[in-house]
N, C-alpha and C positions, 0 to 999 in steps of 0.2 A: 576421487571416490575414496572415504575414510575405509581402512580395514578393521572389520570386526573384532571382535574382541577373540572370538570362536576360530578362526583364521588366524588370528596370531597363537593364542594356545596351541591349534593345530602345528602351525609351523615349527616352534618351542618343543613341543612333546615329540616331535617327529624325529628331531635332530637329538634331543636328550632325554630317550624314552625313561631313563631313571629317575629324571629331575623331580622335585617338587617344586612347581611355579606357580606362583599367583601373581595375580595383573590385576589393577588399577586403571580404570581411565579416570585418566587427571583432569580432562574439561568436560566431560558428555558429548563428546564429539566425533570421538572413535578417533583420531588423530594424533592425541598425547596420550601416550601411558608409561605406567612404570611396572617394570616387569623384576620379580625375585626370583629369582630361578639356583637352586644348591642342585647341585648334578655332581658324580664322580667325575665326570669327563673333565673337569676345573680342577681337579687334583693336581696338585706342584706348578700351576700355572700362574703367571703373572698376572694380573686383573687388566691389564691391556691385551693378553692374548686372549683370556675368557669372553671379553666384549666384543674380540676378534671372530672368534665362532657364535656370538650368538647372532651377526650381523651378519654372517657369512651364510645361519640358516634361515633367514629373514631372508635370501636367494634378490635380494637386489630389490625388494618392497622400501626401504628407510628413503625418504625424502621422498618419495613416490604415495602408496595408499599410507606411509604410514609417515607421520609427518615427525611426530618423535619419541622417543622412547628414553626415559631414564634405566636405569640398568642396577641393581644390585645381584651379586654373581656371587656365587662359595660354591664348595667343597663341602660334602658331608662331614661335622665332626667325627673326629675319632670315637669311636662307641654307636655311629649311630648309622652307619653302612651296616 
């Protein structure tokens, strides 16, 4: 069963109540999206440990409701926290 769009936002904003994210489904399928999420919590972080929590707040849904997800991840610039 594909996860919504609303359900993923939920799980996203849950975990990075700062973020500004926007999500794309990539097929109309509710299975591929691509999600941009700038959250502080990515501050000094390596872009493998950012991807590290975003999948970590995804609670075990990737490969299951949600089939994939492209990822772009930052850090608010400076001036804009």
């Amino acid at each position: 069963m594909p996860m919504p769009v609303d359900t993923l936002h939920a799980h996203l904003a849950d975990a990075f109540p700062d973020a500004e994210i926007e999500i794309t489904d990539l097929a109309g399928d509710g299975d591929h999206y691509r999600a941009r999420i700038v959250s502080s919590a990515f501050a000094g972080l390596p872009r493998v440990r950012q991807h590290q929590l975003v999948y970590a707040a995804l609670k075990g849904k990737m490969g299951g409701e949600l089939h994939a997800l492209a990822l772009e991840t930052a850090a608010p610039a400076a001036g804009d926290a």
